[in-house]
Short mmCIF file of the C-alpha atoms (twelve columns), coordinates in Angstrom:
data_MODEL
# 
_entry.id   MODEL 
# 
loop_
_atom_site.group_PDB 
_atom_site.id 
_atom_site.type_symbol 
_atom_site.label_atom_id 
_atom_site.label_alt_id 
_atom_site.label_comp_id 
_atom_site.label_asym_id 
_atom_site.label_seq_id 
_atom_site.Cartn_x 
_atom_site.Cartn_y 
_atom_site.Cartn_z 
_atom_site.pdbx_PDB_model_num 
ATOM 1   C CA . UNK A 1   -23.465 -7.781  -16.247 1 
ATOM 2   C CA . UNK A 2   -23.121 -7.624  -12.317 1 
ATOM 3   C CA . UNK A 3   -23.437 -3.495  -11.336 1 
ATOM 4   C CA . UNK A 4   -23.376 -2.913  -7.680  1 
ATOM 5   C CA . UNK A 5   -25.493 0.404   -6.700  1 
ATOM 6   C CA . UNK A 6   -23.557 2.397   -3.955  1 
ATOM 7   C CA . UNK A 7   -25.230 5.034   -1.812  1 
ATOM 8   C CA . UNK A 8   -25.285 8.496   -2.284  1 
ATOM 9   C CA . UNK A 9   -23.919 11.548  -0.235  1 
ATOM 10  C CA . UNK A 10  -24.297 10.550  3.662   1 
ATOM 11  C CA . UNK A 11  -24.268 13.781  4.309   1 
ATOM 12  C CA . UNK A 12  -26.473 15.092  2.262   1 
ATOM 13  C CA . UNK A 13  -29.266 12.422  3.398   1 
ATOM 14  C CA . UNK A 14  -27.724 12.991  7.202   1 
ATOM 15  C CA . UNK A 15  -29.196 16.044  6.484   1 
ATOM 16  C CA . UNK A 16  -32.599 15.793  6.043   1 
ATOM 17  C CA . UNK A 17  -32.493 13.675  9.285   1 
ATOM 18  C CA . UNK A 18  -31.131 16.233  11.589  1 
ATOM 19  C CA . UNK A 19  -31.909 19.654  10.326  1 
ATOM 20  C CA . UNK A 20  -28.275 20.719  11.228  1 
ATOM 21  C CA . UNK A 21  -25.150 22.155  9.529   1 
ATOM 22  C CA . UNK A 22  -22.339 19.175  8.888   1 
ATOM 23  C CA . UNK A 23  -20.354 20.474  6.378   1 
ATOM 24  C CA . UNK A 24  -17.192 22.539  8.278   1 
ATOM 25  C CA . UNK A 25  -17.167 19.968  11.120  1 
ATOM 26  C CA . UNK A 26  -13.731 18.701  11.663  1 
ATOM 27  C CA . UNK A 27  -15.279 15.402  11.947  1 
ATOM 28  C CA . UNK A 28  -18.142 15.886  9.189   1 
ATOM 29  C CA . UNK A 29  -20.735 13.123  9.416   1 
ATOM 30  C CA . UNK A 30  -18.925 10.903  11.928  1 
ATOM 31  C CA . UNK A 31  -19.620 13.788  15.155  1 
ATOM 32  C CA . UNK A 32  -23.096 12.005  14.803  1 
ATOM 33  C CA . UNK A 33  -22.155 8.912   15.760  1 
ATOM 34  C CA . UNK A 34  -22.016 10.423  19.262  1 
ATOM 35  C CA . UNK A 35  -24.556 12.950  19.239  1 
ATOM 36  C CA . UNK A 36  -26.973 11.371  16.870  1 
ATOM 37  C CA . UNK A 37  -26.834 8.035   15.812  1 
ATOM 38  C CA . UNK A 38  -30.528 6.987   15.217  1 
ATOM 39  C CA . UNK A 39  -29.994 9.506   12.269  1 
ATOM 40  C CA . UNK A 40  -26.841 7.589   10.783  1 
ATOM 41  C CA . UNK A 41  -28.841 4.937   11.293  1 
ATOM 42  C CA . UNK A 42  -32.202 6.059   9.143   1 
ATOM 43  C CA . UNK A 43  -29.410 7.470   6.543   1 
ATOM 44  C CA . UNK A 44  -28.286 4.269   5.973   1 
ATOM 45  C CA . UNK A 45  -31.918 2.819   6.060   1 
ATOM 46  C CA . UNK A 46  -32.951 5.468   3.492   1 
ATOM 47  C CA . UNK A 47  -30.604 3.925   0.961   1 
ATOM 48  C CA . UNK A 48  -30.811 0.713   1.475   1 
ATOM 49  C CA . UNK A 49  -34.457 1.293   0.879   1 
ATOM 50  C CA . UNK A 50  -33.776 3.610   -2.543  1 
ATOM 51  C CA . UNK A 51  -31.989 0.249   -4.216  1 
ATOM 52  C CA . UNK A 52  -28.327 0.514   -2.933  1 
ATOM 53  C CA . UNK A 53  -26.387 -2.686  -2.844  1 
ATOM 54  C CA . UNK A 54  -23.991 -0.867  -0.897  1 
ATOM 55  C CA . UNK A 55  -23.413 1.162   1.777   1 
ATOM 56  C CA . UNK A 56  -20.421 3.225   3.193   1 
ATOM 57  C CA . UNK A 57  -20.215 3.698   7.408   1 
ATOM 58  C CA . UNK A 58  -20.401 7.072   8.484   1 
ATOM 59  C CA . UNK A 59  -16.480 6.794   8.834   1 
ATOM 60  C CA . UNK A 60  -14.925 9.104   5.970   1 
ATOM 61  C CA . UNK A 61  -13.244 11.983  8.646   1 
ATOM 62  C CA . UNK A 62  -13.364 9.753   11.503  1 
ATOM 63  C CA . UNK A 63  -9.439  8.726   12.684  1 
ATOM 64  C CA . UNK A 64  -8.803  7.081   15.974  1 
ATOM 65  C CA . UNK A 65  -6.611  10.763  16.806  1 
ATOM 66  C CA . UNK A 66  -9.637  13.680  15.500  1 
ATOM 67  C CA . UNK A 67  -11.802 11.639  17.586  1 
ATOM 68  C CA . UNK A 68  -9.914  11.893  20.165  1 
ATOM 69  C CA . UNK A 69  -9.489  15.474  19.749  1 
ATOM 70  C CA . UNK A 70  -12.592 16.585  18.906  1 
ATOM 71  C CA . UNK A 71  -14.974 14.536  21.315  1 
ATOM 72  C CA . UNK A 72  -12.557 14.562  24.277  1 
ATOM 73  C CA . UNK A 73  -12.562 10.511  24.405  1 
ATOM 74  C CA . UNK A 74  -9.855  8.165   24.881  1 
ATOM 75  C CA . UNK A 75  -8.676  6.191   22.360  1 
ATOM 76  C CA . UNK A 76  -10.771 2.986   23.564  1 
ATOM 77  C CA . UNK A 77  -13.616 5.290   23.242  1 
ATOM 78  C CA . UNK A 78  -12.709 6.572   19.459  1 
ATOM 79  C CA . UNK A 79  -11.961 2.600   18.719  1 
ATOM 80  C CA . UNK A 80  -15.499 2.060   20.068  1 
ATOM 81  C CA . UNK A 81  -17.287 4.718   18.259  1 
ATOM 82  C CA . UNK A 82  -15.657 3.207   15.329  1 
ATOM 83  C CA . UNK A 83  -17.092 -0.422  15.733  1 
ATOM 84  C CA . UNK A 84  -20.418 1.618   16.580  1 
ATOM 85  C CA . UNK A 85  -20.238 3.074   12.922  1 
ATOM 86  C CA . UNK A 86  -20.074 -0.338  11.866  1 
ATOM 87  C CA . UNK A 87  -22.624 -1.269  13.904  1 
ATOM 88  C CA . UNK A 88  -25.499 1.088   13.025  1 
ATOM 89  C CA . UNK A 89  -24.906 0.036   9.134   1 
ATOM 90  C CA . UNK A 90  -25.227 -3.152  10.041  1 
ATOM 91  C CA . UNK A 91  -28.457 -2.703  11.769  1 
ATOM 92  C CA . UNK A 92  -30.035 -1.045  9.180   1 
ATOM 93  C CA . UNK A 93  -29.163 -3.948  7.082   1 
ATOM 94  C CA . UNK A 94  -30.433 -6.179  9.133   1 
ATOM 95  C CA . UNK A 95  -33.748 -4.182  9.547   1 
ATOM 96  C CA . UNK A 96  -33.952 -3.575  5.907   1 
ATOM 97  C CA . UNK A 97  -34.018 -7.751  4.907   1 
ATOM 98  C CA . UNK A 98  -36.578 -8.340  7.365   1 
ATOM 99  C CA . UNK A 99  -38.635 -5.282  5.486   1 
ATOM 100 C CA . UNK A 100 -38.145 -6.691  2.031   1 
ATOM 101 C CA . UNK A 101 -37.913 -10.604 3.208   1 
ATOM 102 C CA . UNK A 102 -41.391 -11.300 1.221   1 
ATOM 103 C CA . UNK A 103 -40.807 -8.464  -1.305  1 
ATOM 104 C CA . UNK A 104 -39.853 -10.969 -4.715  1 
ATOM 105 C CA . UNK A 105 -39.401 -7.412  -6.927  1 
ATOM 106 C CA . UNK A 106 -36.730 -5.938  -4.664  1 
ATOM 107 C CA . UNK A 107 -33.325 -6.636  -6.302  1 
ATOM 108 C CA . UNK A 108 -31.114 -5.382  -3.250  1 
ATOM 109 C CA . UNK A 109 -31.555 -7.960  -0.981  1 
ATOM 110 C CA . UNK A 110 -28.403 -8.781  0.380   1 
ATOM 111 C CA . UNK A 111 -26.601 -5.645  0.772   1 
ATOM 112 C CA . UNK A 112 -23.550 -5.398  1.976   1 
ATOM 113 C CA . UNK A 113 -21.181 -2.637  4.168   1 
ATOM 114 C CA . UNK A 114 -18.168 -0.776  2.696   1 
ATOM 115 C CA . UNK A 115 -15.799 0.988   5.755   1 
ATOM 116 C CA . UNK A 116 -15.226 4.554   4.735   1 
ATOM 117 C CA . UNK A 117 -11.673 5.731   4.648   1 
ATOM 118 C CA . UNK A 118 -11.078 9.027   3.662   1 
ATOM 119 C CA . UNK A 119 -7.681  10.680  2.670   1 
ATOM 120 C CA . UNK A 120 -5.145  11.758  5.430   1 
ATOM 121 C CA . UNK A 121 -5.517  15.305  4.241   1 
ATOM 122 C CA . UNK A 122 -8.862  15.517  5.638   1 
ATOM 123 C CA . UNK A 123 -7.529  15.603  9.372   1 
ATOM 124 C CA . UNK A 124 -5.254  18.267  8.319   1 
ATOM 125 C CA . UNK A 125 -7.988  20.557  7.998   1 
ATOM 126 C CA . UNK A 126 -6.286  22.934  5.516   1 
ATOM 127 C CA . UNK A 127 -7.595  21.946  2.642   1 
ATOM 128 C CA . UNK A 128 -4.809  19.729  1.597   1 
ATOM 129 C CA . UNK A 129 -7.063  16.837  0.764   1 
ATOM 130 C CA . UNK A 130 -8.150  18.872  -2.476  1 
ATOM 131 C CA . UNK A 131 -4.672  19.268  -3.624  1 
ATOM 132 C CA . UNK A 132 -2.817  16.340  -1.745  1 
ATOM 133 C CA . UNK A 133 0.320   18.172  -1.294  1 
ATOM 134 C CA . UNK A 134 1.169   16.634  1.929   1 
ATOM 135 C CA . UNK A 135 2.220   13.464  -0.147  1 
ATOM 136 C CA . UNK A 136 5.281   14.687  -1.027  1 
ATOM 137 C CA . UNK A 137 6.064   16.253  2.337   1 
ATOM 138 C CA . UNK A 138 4.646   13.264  4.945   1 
ATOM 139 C CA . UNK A 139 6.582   10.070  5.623   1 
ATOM 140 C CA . UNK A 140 5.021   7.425   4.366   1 
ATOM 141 C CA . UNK A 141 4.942   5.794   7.593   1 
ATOM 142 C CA . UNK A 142 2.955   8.226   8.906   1 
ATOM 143 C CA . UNK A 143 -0.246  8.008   6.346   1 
ATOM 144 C CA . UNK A 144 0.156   4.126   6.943   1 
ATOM 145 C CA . UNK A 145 -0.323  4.160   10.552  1 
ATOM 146 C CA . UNK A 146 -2.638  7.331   10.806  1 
ATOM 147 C CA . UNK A 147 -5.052  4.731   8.417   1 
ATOM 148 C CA . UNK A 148 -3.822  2.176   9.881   1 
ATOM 149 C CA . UNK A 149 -6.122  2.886   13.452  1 
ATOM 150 C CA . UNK A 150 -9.059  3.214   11.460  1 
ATOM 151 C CA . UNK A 151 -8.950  -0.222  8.944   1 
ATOM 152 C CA . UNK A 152 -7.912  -1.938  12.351  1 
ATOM 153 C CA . UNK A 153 -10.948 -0.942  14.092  1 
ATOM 154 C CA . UNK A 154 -13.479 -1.766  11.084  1 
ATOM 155 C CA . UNK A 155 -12.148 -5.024  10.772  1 
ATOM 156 C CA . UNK A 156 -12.435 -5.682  13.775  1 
ATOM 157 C CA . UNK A 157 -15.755 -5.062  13.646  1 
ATOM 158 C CA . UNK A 158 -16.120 -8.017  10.882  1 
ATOM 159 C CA . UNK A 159 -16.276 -4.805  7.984   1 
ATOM 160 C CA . UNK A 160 -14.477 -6.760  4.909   1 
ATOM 161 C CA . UNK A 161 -14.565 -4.417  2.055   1 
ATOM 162 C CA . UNK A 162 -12.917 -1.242  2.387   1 
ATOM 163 C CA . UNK A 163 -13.526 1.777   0.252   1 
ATOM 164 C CA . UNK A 164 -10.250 3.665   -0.109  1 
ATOM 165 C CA . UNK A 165 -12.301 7.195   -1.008  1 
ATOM 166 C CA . UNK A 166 -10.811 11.017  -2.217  1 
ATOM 167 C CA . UNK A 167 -7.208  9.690   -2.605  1 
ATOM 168 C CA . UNK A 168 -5.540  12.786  -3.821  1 
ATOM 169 C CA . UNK A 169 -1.738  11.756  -4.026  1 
ATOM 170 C CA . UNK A 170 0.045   9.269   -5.377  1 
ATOM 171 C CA . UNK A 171 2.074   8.496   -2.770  1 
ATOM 172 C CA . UNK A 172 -1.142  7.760   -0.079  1 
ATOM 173 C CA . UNK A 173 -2.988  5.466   -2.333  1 
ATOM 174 C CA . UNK A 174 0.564   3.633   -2.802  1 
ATOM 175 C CA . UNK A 175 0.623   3.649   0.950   1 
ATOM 176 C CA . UNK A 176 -2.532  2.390   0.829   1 
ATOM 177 C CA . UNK A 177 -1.914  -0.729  -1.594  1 
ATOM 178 C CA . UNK A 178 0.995   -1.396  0.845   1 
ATOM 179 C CA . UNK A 179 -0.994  -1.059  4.082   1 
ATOM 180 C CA . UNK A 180 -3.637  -3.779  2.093   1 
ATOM 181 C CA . UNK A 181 -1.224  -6.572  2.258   1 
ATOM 182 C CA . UNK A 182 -0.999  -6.717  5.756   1 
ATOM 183 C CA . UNK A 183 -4.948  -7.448  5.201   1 
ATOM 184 C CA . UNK A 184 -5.046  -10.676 2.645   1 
ATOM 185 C CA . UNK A 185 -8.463  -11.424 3.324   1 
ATOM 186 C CA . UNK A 186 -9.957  -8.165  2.909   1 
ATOM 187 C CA . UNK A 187 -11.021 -6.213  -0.172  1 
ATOM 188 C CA . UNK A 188 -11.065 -3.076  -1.387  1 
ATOM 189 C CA . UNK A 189 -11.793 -0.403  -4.306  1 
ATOM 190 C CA . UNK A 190 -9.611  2.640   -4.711  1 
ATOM 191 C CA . UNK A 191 -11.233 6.010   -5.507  1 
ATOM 192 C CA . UNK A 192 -9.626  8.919   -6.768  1 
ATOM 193 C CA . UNK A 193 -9.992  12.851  -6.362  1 
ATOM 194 C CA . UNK A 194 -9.205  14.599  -9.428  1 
ATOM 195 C CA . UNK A 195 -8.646  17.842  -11.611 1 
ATOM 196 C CA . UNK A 196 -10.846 19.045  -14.056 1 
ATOM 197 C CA . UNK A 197 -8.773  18.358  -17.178 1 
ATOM 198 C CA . UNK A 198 -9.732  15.151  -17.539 1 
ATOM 199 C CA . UNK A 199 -6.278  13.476  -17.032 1 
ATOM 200 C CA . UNK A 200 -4.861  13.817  -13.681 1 
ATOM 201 C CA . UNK A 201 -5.181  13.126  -9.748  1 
ATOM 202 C CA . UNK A 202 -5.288  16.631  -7.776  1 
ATOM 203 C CA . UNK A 203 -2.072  16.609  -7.082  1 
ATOM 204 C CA . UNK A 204 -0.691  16.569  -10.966 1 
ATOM 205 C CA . UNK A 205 -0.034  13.182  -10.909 1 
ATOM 206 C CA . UNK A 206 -1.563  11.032  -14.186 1 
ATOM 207 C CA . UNK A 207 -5.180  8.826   -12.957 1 
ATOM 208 C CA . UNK A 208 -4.888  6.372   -15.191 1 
ATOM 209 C CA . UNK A 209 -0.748  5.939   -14.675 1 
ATOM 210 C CA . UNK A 210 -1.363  5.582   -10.396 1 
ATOM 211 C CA . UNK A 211 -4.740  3.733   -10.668 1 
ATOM 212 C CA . UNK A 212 -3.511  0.808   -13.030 1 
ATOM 213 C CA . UNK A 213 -0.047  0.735   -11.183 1 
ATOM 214 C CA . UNK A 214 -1.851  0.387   -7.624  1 
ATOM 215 C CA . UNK A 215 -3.810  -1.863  -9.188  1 
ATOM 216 C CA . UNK A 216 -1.668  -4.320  -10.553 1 
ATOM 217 C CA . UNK A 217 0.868   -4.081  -7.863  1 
ATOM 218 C CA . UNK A 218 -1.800  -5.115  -5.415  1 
ATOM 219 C CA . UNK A 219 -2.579  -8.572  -3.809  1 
ATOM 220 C CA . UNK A 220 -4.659  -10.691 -6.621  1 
ATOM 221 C CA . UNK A 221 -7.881  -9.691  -6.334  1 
ATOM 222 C CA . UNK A 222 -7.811  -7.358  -3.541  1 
ATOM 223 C CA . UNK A 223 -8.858  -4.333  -5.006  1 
ATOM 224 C CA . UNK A 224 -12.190 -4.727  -6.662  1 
ATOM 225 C CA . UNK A 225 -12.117 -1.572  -8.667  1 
ATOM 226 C CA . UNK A 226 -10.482 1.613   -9.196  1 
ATOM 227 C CA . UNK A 227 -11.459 4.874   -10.408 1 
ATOM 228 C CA . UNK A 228 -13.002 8.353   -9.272  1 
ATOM 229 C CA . UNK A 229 -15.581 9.902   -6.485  1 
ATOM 230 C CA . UNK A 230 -16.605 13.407  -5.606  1 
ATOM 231 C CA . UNK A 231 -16.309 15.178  -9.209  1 
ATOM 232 C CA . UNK A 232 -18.240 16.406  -11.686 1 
ATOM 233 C CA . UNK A 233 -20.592 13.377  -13.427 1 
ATOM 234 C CA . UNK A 234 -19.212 15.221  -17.017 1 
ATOM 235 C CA . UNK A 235 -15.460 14.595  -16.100 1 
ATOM 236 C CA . UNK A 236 -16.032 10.495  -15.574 1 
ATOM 237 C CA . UNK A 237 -15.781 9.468   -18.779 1 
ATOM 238 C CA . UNK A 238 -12.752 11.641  -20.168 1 
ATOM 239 C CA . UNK A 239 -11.148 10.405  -16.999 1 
ATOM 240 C CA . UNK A 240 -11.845 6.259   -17.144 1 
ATOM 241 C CA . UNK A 241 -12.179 5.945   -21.558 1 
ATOM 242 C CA . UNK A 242 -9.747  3.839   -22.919 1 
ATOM 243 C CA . UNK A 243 -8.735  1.554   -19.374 1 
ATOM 244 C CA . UNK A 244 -10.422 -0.969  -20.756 1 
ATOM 245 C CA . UNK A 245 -9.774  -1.477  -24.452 1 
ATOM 246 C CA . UNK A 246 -7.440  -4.815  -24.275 1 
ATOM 247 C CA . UNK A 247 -8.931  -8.180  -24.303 1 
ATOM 248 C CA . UNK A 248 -11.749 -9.219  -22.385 1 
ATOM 249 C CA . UNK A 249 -9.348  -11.359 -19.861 1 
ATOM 250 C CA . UNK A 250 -7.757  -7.761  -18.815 1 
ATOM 251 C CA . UNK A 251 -10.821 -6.207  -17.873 1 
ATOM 252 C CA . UNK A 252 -10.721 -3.750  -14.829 1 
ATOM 253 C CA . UNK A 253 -13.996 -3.602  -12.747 1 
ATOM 254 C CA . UNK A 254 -14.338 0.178   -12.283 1 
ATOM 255 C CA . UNK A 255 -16.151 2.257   -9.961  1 
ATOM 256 C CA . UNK A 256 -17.681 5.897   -9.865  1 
ATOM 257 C CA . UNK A 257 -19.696 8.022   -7.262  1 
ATOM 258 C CA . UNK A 258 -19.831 11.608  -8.674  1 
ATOM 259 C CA . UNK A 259 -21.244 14.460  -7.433  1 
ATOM 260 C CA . UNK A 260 -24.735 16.228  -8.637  1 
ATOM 261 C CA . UNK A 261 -23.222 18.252  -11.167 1 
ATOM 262 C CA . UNK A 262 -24.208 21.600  -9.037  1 
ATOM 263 C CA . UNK A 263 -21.272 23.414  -7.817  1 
ATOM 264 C CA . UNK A 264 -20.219 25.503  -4.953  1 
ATOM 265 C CA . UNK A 265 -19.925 29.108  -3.694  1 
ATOM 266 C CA . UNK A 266 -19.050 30.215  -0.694  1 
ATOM 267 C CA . UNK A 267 -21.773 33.061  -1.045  1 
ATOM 268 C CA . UNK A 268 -24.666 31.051  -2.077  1 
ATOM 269 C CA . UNK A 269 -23.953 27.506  -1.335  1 
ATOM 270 C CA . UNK A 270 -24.864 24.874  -3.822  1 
ATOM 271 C CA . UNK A 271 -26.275 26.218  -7.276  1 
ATOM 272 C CA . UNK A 272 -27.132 24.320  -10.319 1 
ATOM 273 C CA . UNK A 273 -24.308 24.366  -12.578 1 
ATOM 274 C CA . UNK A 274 -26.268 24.973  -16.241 1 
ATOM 275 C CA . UNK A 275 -23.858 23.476  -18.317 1 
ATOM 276 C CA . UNK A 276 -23.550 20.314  -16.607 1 
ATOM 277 C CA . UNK A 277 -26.040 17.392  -18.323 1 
ATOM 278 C CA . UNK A 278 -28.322 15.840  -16.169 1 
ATOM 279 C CA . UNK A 279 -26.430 12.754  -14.095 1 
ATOM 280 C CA . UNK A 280 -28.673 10.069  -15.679 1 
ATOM 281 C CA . UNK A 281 -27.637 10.981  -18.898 1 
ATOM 282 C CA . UNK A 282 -24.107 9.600   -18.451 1 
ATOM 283 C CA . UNK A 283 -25.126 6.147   -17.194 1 
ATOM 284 C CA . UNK A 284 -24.730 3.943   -20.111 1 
ATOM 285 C CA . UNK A 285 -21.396 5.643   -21.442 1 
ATOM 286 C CA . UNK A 286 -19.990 5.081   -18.056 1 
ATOM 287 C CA . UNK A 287 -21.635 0.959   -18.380 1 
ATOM 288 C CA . UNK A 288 -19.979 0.837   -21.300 1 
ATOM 289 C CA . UNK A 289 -16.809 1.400   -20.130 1 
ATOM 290 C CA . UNK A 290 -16.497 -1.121  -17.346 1 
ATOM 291 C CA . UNK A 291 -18.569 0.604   -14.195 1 
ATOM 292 C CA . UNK A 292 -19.260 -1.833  -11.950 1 
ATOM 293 C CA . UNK A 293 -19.626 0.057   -8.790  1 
ATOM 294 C CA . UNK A 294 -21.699 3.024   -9.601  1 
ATOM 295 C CA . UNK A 295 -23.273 5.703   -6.986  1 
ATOM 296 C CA . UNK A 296 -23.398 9.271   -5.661  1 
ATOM 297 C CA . UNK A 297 -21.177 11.714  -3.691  1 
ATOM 298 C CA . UNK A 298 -21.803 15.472  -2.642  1 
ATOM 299 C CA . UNK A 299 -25.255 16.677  -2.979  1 
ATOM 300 C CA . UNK A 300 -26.253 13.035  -4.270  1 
ATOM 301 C CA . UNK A 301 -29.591 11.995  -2.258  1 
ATOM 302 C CA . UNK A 302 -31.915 8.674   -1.324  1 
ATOM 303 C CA . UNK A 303 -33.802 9.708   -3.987  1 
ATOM 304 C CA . UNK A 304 -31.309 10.102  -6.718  1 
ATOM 305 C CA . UNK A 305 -29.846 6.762   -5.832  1 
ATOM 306 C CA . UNK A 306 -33.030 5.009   -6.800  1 
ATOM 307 C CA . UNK A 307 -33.045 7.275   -10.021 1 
ATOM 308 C CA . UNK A 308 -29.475 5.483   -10.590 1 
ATOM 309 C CA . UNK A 309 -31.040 2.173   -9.830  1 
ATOM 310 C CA . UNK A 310 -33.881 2.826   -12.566 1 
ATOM 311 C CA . UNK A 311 -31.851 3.678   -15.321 1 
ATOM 312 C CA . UNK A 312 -28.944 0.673   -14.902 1 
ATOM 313 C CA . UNK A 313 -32.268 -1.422  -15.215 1 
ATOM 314 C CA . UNK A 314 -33.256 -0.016  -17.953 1 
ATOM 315 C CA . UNK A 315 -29.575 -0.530  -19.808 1 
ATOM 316 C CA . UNK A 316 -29.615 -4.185  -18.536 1 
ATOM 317 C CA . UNK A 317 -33.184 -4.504  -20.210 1 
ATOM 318 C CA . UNK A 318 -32.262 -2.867  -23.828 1 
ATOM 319 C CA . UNK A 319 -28.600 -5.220  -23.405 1 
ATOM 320 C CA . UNK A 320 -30.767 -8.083  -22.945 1 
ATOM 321 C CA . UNK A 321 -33.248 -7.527  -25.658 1 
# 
């Protein structure tokens, strides 16, 4: 069984780095790629180090056009900051095999890069990336080329997986799908923001209806999973049960990143939700269901990533036995 460990919340670990607030920056983590990027740089380092196989640039808010707008650079420049986000990832994974080149008990040792591309409601700034109700109201066209910029730019910079992160409306990760096949050689996994009950994308729209269509309607084998990121570690399984119950030659490789479990208020920041089960606890239900890609989101550190590490071991070890 072949599980790929993703990293955790960049800007959680950012965080720790640079003793600064992120969250409410228009550009979130990527403002550090100007200001700051030895820290994006030891972020990346601290996960590769924790056990991740792999890790996301520091790309999720970070369009060719907010760039622009919110660093006062030219679009050259925002390109270039772009490849530099590329660029930092890949020198920490550089760094990190020469660390572990003699090390025969590390199991991470050819990591690999993911390009972060977060939804098109995140450059809205309204908060229309937790509802995605700008699908039904933006051309299509538009969502294409606003991602368009940003895919362009990573690939360019020799970035050939793609993670297609906090889709909220149907209609952008269809974009999406259509915007891949203009990209044959490059992969991708689509990830999903949804509701609470267990059953839908934010916007209303049915998960397992939009993730299955995008994914069948895809290029053979471009996406390499599909599934959910930035919830609630109890709302995975409700959400991804029963996508694979055909025959073994229909399996769907599927991925998860979820978030602590601790929720947020506006008064007190993050507290620990105490009905939520501790995130470990979930790991082989969410195994046993086809999650391939496993990993962390908001609030999801270094440290828990090598927690996540520990206990897919120990599943492989009791499969095994």
């Amino acid at each position: 069984m072949d599980i790929k460990i993703l990293d955790g919340g960049f800007s959680s670990q950012l965080s720790t780095h640079i003793g600064a607030k992120i969250d409410g920056d228009p550009l979130w983590t990527a403002r550090f790629l100007a200001t700051n990027p030895n820290a994006v740089y030891a972020t990346h380092l601290d996960f590769l180090r924790a056990g991740a196989d792999i890790i996301e640039t520091s790309t999720y808010q970070a369009s060719v056009p907010d760039l622009m707008k919110y660093l006062s650079v030219t679009e050259e420049e925002g390109i270039k900051l772009l490849h530099k986000a590329a660029n930092l990832a890949k020198n920490a994974v550089n760094d990190y095999i020469k660390e572990i080149i003699d090390n025969n008990d590390i199991e991470n040792k050819n990591p690999i890069i993911a390009g972060s591309c977060g939804p098109y409601g995140a450059s809205l700034h309204d908060g229309s990336e937790y509802n995605g109700t700008y699908g039904k109201t933006t051309p299509r066209d538009t969502i294409i080329e606003w991602h368009k910029s940003r895919i362009n730019a990573l690939v360019d910079a020799d970035i050939n997986l793609l993670a297609l992160e906090t889709i909220p409306c149907c209609q952008e990760a269809e974009a999406l799908i259509e915007l891949l096949r203009e990209y044959p050689n490059i992969k991708a996994w689509l990830s999903f923001s949804c509701k609470k009950d267990s059953q839908n994308i934010v916007d209303g729209s049915n998960f397992q209806e939009i993730a299955l269509r995008c994914y069948k309607t895809a290029l053979p084998g471009q996406i390499v999973a599909i599934g959910v990121n930035c919830i609630a570690p109890e709302n995975v399984t409700p959400l991804l049960k029963n996508i694979n119950t055909g025959p073994a030659n229909e399996f769907i490789p599927l991925i998860a990143y979820p978030n602590s479990g601790e929720i947020y208020l506006q008064s007190e920041g993050w507290i620990k939700n105490g009905n939520s089960a501790s995130f470990e606890n979930f790991i082989p239900e969410w195994l046993e269901l086809g999650i391939r890609y496993l990993g962390g989101c908001c609030r999801m550190y270094a440290e828990d990533i090598k927690s996540i590490r520990k206990e897919v071991n120990n599943f492989k070890r009791k499969r095994e036995s």
